[in-house]
C-alpha positions as a printed Julia matrix, in Angstrom:
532×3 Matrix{Float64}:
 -16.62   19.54  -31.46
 -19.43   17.11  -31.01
 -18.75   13.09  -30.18
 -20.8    10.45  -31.34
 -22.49    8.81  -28.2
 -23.14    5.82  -30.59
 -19.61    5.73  -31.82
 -18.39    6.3   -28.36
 -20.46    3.54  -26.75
 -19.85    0.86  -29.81
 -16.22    0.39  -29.31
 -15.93    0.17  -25.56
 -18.97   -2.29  -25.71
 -16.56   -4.53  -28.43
 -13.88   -4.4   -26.23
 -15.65   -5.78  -23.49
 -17.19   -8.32  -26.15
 -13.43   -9.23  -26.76
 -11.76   -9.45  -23.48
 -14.48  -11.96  -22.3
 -13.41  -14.29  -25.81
 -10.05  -13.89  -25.96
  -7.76  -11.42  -27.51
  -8.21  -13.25  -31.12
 -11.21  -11.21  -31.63
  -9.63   -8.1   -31.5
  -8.49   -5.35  -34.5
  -6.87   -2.22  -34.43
  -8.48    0.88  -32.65
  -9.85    3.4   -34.33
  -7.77    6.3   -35.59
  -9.23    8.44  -32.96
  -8.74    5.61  -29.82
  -5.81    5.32  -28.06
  -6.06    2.03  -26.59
  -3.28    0.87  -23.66
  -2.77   -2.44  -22.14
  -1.93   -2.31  -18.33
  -2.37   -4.18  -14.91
  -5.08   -2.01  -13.43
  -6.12   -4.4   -10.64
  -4.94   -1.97   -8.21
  -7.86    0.2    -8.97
 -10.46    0.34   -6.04
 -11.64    4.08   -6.3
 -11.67    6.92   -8.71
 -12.43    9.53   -5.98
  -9.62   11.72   -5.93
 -10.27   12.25   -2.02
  -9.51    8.81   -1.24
  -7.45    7.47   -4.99
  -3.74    6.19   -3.1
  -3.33    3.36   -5.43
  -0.55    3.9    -9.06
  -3.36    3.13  -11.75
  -5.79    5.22  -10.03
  -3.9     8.05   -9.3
  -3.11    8.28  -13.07
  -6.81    8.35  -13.97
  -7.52   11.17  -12.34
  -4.59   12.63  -13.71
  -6.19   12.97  -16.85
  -9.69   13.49  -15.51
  -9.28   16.46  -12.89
  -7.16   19.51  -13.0
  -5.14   20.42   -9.6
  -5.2    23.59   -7.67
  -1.35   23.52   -8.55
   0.58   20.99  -11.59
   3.31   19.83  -13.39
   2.38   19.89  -16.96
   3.23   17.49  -19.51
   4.75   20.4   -21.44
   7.51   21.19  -18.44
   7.24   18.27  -15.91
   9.98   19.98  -13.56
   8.37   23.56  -13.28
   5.19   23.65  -10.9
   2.87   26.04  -12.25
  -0.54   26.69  -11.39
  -3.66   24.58  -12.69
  -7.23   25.15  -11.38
  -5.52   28.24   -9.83
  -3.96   31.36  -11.7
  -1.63   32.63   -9.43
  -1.22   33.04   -5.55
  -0.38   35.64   -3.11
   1.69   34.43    0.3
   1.44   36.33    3.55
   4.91   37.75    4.44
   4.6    35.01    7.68
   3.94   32.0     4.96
   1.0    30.93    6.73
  -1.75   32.39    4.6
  -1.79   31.7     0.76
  -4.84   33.11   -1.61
  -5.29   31.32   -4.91
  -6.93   33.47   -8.0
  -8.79   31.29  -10.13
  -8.47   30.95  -13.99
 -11.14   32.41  -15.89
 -13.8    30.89  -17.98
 -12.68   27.5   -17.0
 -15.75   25.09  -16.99
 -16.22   21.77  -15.44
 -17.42   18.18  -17.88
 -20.63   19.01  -16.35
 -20.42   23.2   -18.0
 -20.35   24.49  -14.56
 -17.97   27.39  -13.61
 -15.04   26.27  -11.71
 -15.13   28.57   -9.15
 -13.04   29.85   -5.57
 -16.27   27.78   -3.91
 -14.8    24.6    -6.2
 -11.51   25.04   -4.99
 -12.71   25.1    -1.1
 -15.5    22.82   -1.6
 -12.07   19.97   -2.61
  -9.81   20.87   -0.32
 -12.55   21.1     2.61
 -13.65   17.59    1.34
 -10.52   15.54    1.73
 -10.36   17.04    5.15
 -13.84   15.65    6.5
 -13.76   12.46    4.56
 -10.45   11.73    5.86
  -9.54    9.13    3.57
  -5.72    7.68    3.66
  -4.03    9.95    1.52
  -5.66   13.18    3.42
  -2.27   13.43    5.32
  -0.83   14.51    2.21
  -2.47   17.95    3.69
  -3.94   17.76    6.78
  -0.51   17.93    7.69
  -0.55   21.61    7.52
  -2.93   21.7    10.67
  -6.41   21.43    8.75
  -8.55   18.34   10.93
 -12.77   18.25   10.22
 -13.4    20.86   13.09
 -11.36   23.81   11.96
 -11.06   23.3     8.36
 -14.21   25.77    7.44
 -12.57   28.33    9.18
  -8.8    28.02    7.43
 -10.18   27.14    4.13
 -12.01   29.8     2.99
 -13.51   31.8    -0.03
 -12.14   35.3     0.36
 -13.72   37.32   -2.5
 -13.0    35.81   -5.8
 -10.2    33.91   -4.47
  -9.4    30.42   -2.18
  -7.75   31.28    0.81
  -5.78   28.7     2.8
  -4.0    29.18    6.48
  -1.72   26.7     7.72
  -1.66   26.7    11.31
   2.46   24.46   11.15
   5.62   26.14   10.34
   5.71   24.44    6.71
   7.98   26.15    4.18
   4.9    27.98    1.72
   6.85   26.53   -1.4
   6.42   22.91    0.46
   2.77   23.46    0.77
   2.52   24.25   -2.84
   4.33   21.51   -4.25
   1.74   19.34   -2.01
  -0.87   20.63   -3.72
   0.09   19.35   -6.77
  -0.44   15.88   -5.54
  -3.91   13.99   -6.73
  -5.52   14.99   -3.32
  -5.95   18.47   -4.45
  -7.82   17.62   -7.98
 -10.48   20.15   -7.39
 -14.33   18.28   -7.76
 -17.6    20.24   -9.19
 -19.08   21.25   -5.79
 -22.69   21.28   -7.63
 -22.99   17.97   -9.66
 -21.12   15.69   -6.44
 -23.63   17.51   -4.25
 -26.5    16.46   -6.76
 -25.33   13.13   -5.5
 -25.0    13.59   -2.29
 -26.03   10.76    0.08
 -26.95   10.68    3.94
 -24.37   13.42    4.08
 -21.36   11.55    2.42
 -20.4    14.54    0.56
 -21.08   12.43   -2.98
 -18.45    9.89   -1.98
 -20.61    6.77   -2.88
 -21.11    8.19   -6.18
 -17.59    9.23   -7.21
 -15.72    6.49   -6.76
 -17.5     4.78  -10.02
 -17.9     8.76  -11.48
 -16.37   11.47  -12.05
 -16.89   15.45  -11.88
 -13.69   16.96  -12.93
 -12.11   19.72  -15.53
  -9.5    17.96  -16.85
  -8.81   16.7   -20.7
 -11.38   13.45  -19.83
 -14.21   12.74  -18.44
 -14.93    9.13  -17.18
 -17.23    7.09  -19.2
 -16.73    3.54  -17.45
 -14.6     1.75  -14.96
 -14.64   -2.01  -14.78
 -13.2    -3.68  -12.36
  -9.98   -6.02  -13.86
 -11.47   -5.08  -17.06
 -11.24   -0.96  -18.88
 -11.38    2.46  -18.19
 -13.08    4.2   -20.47
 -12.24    7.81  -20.85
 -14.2    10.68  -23.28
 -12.32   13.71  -24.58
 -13.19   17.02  -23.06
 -13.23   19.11  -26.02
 -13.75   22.49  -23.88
 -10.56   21.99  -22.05
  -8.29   25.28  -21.0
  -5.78   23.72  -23.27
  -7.69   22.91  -26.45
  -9.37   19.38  -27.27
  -6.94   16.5   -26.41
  -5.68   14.63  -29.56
  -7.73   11.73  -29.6
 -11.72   11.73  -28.9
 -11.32    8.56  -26.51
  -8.74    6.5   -24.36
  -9.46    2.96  -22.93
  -7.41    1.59  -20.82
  -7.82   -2.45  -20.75
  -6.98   -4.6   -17.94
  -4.25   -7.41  -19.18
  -2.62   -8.81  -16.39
  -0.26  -11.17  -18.37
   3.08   -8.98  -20.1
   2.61  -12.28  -22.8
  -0.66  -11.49  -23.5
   0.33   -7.82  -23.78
   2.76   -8.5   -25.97
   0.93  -10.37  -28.27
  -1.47   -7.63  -28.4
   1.15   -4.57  -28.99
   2.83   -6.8   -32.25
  -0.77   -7.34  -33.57
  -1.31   -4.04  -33.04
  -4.98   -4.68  -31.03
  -3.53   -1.89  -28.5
  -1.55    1.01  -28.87
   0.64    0.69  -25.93
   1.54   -1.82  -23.76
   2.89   -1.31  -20.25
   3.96   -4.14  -18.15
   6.54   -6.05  -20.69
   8.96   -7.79  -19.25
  12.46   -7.21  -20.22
  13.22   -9.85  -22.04
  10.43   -9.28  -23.86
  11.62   -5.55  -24.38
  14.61   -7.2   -26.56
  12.28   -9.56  -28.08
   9.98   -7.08  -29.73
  13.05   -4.5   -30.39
  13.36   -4.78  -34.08
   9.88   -4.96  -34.82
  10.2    -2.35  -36.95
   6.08   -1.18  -36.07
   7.04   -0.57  -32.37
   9.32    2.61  -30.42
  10.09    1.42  -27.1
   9.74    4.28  -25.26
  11.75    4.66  -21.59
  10.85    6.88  -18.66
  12.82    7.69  -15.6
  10.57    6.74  -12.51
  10.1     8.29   -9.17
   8.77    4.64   -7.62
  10.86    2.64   -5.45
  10.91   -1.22   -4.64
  11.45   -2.09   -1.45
  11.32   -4.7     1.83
   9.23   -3.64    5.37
   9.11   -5.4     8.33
   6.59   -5.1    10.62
   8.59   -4.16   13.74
   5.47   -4.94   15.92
   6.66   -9.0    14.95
   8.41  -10.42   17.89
  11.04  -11.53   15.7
  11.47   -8.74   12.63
  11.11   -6.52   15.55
  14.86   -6.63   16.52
  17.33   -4.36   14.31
  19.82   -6.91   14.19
  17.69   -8.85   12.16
  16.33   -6.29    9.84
  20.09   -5.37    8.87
  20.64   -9.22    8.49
  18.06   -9.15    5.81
  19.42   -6.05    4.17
  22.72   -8.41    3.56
  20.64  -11.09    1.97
  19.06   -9.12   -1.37
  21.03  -10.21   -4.29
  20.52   -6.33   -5.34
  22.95   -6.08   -8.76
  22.33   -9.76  -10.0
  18.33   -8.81  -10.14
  19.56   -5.85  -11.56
  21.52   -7.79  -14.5
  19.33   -9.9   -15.3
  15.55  -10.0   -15.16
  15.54   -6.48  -13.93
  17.65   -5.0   -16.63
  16.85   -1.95  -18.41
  13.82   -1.43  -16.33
  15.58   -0.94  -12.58
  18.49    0.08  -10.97
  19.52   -0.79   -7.5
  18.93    2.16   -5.59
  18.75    2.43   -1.8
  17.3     5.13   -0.59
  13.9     6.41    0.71
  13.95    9.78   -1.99
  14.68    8.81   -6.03
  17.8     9.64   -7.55
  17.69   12.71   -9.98
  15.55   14.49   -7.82
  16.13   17.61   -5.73
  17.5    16.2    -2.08
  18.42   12.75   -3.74
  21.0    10.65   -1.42
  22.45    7.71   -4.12
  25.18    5.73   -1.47
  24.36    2.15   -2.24
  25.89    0.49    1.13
  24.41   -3.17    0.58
  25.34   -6.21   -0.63
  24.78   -9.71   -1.12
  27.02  -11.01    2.09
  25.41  -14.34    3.48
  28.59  -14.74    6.08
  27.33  -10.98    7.56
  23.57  -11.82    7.89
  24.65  -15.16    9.41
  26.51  -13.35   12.16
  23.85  -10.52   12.51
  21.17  -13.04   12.69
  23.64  -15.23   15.81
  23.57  -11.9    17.6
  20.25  -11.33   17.36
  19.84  -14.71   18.59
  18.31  -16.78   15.37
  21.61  -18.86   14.02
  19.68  -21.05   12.5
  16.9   -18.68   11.0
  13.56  -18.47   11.56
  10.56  -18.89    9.28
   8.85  -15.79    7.79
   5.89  -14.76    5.33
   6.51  -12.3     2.5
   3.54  -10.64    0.95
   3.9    -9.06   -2.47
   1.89   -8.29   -5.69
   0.76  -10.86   -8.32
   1.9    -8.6   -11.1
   5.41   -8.84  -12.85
   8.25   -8.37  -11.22
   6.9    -8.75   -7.7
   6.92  -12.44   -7.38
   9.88  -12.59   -9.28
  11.85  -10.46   -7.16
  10.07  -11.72   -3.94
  11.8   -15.66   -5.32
  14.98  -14.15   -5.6
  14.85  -12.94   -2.03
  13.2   -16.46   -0.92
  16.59  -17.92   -2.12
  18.86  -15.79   -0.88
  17.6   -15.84    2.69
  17.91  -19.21    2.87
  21.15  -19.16    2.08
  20.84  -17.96    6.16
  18.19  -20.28    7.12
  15.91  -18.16    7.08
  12.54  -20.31    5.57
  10.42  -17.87    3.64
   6.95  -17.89    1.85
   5.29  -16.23   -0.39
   1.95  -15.34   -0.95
   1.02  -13.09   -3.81
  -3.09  -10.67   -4.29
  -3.95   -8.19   -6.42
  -3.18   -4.66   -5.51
  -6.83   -3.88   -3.9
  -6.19   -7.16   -1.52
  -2.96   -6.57   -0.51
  -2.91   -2.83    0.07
  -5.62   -2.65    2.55
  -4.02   -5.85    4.51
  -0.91   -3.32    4.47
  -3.04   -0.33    5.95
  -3.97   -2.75    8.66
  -0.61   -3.9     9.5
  -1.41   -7.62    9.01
   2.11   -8.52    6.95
   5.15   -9.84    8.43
   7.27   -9.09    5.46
   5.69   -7.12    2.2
   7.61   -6.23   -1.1
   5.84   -3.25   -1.92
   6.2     0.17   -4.37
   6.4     3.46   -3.47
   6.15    6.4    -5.59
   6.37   10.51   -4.33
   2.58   11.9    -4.09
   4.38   15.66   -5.0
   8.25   16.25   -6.36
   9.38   17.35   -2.51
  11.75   15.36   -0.72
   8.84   15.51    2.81
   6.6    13.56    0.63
   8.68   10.74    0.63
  10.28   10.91    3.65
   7.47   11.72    5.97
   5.93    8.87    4.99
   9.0     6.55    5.58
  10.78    8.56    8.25
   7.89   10.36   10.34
   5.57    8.62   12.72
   4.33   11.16   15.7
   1.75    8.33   16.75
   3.1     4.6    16.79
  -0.43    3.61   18.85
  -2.23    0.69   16.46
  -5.5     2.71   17.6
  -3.76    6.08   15.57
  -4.82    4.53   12.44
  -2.1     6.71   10.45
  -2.54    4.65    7.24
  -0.47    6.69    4.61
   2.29    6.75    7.11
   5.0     3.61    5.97
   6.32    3.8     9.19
   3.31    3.83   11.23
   2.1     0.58    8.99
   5.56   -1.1     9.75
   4.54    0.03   13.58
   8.19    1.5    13.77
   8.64    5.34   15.28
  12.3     7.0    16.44
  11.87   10.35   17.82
  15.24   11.7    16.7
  13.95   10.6    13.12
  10.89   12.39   14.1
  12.39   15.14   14.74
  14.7    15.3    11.61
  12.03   14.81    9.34
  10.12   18.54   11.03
  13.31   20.12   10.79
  14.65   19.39    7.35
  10.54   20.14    6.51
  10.54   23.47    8.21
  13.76   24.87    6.82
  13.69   27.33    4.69
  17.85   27.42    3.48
  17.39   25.19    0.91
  21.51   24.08    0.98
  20.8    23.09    4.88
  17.29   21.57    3.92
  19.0    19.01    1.36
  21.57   18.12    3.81
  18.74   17.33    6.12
  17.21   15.1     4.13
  20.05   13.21    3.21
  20.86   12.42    6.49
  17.34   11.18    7.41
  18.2     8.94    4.19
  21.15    7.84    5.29
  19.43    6.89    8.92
  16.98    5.04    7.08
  19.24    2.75    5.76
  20.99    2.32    8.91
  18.18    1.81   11.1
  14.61    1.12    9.41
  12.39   -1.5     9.19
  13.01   -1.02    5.57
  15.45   -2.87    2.64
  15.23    0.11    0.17
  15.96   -2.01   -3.63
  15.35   -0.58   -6.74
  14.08    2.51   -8.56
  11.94    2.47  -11.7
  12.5     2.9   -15.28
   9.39    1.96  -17.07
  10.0     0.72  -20.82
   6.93    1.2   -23.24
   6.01   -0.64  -26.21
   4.59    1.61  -28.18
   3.03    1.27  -32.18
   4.94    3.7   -34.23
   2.4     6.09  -35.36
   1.46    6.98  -31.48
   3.23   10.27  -30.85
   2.74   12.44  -27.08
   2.28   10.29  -24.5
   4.33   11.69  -21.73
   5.58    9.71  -18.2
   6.65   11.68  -15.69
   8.15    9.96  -12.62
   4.87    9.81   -9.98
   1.9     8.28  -11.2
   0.1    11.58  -11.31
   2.11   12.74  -14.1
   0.95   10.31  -16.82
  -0.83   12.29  -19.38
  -2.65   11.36  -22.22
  -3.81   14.97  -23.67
  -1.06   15.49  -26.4
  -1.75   11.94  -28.0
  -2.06   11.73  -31.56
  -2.34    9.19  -34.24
């Protein structure tokens, strides 16, 4: 199949035409466009070494293939992706990946063992934040060439920690193992930077799309791969446009200038729900919604206090009202209706509670505190809610609101006081979540463990610590969930974390749109089976 260029190019360019004049200008996308309106402001990379962020780890969902997946056929079998199948040593340390034939990168290379090792040895040296995700099996920059190796036709890996083998697999199913063309980010290769200047605004993948444009708070542009292992993707093009505003989006879904919209608010769920042109379309999520206190603050630094707060969320009356259809309260580090799920909801509004837990920990009459959160609906709704309800204690909060790509790295840095934030599993294992939340072998500022929640909240307990290895090292899988569900339970009993809500997204979709599949993590949103 051969695309226009011209075609291509002409509607993107009209787009960009129209979101600089307003939405008036727009009309309906072309049969074979599937055009979706979303907050993407959290984009600030496309390089799937370094992508942590929810709309970019969907991009390259749909741009690279994995050494391992979840496809949109089966999302709760992993199966292989870049990599056929896979032999384990009988010690689990050593696992060789065969790779699936006549696969070809956007570029028409071969994808090759070298690909696959070339990826995985890249995220190691680069050692971006989510690199964790598998330098946790013992790889660092000086001895990855030697445990990451091309062994005949085939990618060999050696872990030098005692992680369970089907652990390490299911991690390799995360965005961090998207497997790169070693020969076209070579080609742009800079003072040694292993292409990493060049692929965060480009792409070199195998997957359904190839990356036309990104702009900044404005589209994505993404071109059909029409030699993909699983046949040409349903539509020749997908933009994704930046609208910040769910009333702007919903103007644009009833007019039918985009396909999909993805931010709505619920109240404007009901609004458009007998517009007989539109499905609304609901996904369970794996993100979470919750409170962190950075336990490095002389004041959110004292447990008392942190529980105190826990007491002032008005969880179920968000939930019934401006929340409704689109979270549930949910208080725990791992999702419910996952494997190793822990769904005890032990919270409560209770201002008389918080008002003795804040006299013991020696604030009667409150304090005053910062809470950072996103611009984007329902952040700074839910962060108002929580302004009122701690005052209720005395406790004289503010809120400041940025766009994902502001707010995040101020995160990283532990610069917050209080942050609202989302969390979402980077691979359907219970360690993914709770390694992050739970696990902190390094508390030291100077440690720089960015992808680590706990380590940005500066908060370690070595019990935890030790939980955490266990429940990941276990191989009884009866004894492993019971592990993890008592980490969960002594997160919510002594965090720096108010664990709120879990996500169900609701999509407004035009009627005639049929296979777009949302999995829960951001990496399985795929846009292949689309049709018109």
């Amino acid at each position: 199949m051969k695309i226009s260029r011209r075609h291509l190019l002409a509607w993107p360019l009209a787009i960009a035409t129209a979101l600089a004049i307003g939405t008036s200008a727009q009309a309906a996308p072309p049969k074979d466009t599937f055009v979706m309106a979303k907050d993407i402001s959290d984009i600030i990379t496309l390089d799937p070494a370094e992508v942590f962020e929810f709309s970019g780890g969907e991009m390259i969902a749909n741009i690279y293939d994995k050494l391992m997946m979840f496809e949109p056929e089966n999302l709760t079998k992993l199966v292989g992706g870049v990599a056929e199948s896979w032999d384990i040593s009988e010690d689990g340390k050593t696992i060789a990946f065969a790779i699936r034939p006549d696969m070809t990168f956007h570029s028409g290379n071969p994808v090759t063992a070298e690909d696959v090792v070339y990826s995985l040895r890249r995220v190691v040296k680069l050692g971006k934040t989510p690199s964790f995700i598998i330098t946790q099996f013992g790889w660092t920059p000086e001895n990855v060439d030697e445990l990451i190796v091309v062994d005949g036709d085939k990618a060999k890996i050696t872990i030098t920690e005692e992680f369970s083998p089907a652990l390490v697999l299911n991690a390799l199913s995360a965005g961090i193992a998207s497997i790169v063309d070693m020969k076209e980010v070579m080609a742009h290769e800079v003072d040694g930077d292993m292409g990493y200047g060049w692929l965060k605004n480009n792409s070199a993948g195998s997957g359904p799309f190839m990356l036309k444009s990104w702009k900044a708070n404005e589209l994505v542009s993404l071109e059909a791969f029409p030699d993909y292992r699983h046949g040409a993707p349903g539509v020749k093009r997908v933009i994704i446009r930046h609208i910040a505003e769910p009333s702007a989006q919903r103007l644009m879904i009833e007019k039918g200038d985009v396909d999909l919209a993805r931010d709505l608010t619920p109240d404007q769920i009901e609004g458009i729900s007998s517009n007989e042109d539109l499905k609304i379309q609901a996904d369970p999520k794996g993100a979470l919604i919750y409170l962190a206190a950075n336990a490095s603050d002389p004041i959110l630094g004292n447990p008392k206090v942190v529980e105190a707060l826990r007491y002032l969320v008005d969880y179920q009356g968000m939930a019934n009202s401006f929340l409704q259809g689109q979270f549930k309260v949910h208080q725990a580090a791992w999702p419910g209706g996952l494997w190793g799920a822990y769904d005890e909801t032990p919270f409560t509004l209770d201002v008389e509670k918080a008002k003795a837990l804040l006299a013991e920990a020696g604030y009667p009459d409150g304090f005053e505190i910062k809470i950072d959160t996103l611009n984007s609906s329902p952040y700074p709704q839910i962060a108002q809610s929580v302004q009122a309800t701690l005052a209720q204690a005395g406790i004289r909060a503010s809120i400041t609101t940025a766009e994902g790509k502001t707010l995040w790295p101020m995160y990283r840095a532990q610069k917050h006081q209080l942050i609202l934030a989302q969390w979402s599993p980077d691979y359907t294992d219970p360690h993914s979540n709770l390694d992050a939340f739970a696990h902190n072998p390094d508390n030291r500022p100077e440690a720089k463990l960015t992808g680590v929640l706990a380590w940005r909240n500066a908060w370690a307990d070595e019990a935890t610590n030790a939980k955490v290895v266990a429940a990941r090292n276990e191989l009884d899988l009866d004894k492993r969930e019971a592990l993890y569900q008592e980490i969960q339970h002594d997160l919510q009993m002594n965090s720096p974390y108010a664990i709120l809500f879990q996500q169900t997204e609701q999509s407004a979709i035009r009627k005639e749109v049929e296979g777009y599949v949302s999995g829960a993590t951001f990496d399985m949103i795929y846009y292949r089976g689309i049709t018109k």
